[in-house]
C-alpha positions, 0 to 999 in steps of 0.5 A, a space after each residue: 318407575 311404575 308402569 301407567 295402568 290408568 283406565 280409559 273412561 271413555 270406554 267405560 262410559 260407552 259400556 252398559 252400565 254396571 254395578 256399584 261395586 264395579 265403579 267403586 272397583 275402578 275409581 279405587 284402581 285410578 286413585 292407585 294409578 294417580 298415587 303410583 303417577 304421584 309417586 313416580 313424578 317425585 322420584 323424577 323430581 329427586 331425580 332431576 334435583 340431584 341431576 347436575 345442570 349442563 350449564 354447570 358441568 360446561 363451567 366445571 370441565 371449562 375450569 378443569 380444562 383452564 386448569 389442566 392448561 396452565 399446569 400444561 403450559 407451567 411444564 411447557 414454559 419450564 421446559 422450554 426455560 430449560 431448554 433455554 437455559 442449556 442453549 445459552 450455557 452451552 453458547 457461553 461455554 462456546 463463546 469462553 472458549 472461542 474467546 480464549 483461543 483468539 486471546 491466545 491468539 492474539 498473545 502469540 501476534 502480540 509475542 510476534 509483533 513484539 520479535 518482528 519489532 525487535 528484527 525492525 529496530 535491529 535492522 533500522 540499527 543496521 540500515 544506519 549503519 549501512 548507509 553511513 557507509 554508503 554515504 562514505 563510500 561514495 564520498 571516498 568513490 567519488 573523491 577517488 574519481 575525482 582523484 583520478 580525473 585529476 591524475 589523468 588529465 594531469 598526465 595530459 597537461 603537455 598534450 596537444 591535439 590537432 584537429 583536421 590535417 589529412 591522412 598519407 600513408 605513409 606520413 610521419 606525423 612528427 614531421 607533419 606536426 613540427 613543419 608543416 603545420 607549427 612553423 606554417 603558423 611561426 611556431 618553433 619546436 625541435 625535435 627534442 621538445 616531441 615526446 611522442 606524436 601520433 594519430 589517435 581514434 576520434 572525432 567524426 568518420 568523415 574527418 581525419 583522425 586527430 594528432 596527438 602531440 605530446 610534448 617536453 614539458 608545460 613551457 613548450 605547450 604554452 608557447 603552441 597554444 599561444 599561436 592556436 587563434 593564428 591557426 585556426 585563421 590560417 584557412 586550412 581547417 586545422 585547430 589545435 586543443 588541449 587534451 581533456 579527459 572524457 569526464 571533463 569534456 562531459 562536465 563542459 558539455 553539461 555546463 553549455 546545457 546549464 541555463 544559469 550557465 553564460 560559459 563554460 571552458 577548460 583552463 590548465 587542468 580544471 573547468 570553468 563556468 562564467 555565471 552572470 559576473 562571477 567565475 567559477 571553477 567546478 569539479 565533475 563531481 560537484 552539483 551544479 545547481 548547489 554550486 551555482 546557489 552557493 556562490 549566488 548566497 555568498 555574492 549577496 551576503 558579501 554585498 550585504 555586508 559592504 552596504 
């Protein structure tokens, strides 16, 4: 670009006046300048035209910008897919492999379930069994102890005791028995019917001991105990029992405490209970209330059958 070498005309019109040739001189020099002026405006001109707009270049570096991010954010989401992709592949392998070990788990409770069910059938099997035997156990106890209630109180069926006659100390309770007590109440007995006859523990402390008199055979105590209400009338405080076994005393102590129960006594051996009308024998290993509802079923089948 040319430099602005225009004259002032101002100052020239102020200077004296020249000659023509200096004003033809100068008006050349400004037409030079003005052409150079011309000049210069049209290389600007070029210049600017071939000048690209800021409108223009926003536009173009937004779109290089724009473009720039969506290939930047196409590689972020392909890493992160990726990253997404090995997150889950591996959470996969993990989840395979937790679920393969709680499969193999679970086979080795199901193997052990299946043993345990195995021992369980076993020991069923076995409790069975056990208690078959229980159940035959007792029944064959408790037909032994009935057996040997049965032999004891068998052994006692000739005894006699005798209740409240006081101690001497130096008594001889065969004698006490057979005359001071039997003949007072018309009872006869010789010496050869006593088989043994002596005090015994028992009863109340602040009562004598009971006498046991054992005698020859069954005959002989039927005809003592005929007289047993005459003694006991006699005033003096005597009695005389039979000689029960502690498991049938027992069995007469529970069946007074029954409800259903009127009476309850020994006989010959055995134990009876009177319930309403009907008269029962039991056994001390028998279930009241089962004995009780039994014969209760029977009385009313047997009217049933009458009517």
């Amino acid at each position: 670009m040319h430099k602005n070498t225009r004259a002032n005309p101002s100052k020239t019109d102020a200077a004296s006046p020249k000659s023509s040739k200096t004003k033809e001189s100068e008006k050349t020099g400004l037409e030079e300048n003005i052409s150079i002026i011309k000049s210069d405006l049209k290389d600007m001109k070029e210049t600017l035209v071939k000048t690209v707009k800021t409108e223009d270049v926003r536009v173009i570096v937004t779109e290089i910008v724009q473009q720039l991010l969506k290939e930047n954010n196409k590689e972020i989401d392909k890493a992160i897919e990726k990253k997404v992709q090995e997150k889950c592949a591996e959470l996969e392998s993990k989840h395979k492999q937790t679920v393969n070990g709680l499969n193999e788990k679970i086979d080795g409770l199901a193997l052990d379930v299946e043993s345990l069910q195995e021992q369980l059938n076993e020991c069923k099997k076995e409790m069975r069994g056990m208690h078959t035997k229980i159940n035959e156990n007792e029944r064959h106890a408790a037909i032994a102890v009935s057996s040997s209630n049965y032999n004891e109180q068998y052994s006692r069926k000739t005894n006699i005791k005798i209740y409240g006659v006081k101690e001497n100390q130096r008594e001889n309770t065969n004698e006490v028995a057979r005359e001071n007590i039997l003949k007072s109440a018309g009872v006869s007995v010789n010496e050869h019917d006593v088989v043994a006859c002596h005090r015994i523990p028992g009863g109340r402390r602040d009562q004598p001991r009971p006498i046991l008199l054992k005698l020859r055979n069954s005959e002989c105590k039927a005809q003592v105990m005929r007289k047993r209400a005459q003694v006991k009338r006699s005033g003096t405080g005597i009695r005389l029992a039979d000689d029960v076994t502690a498991a049938n005393s027992a069995l007469i102590n529970k069946l007074h405490d029954h409800p259903d129960i009127d009476s309850a006594w020994y006989f010959n051996g055995s134990v009876y209970g009177q319930c309403g009308e009907t008269c029962l024998k039991f056994d001390i290993i028998d279930d009241i209330n089962s004995k009780i509802c039994g014969k209760v079923r029977e009385r009313r089948s047997e009217k049933s059958g009458h009517d």
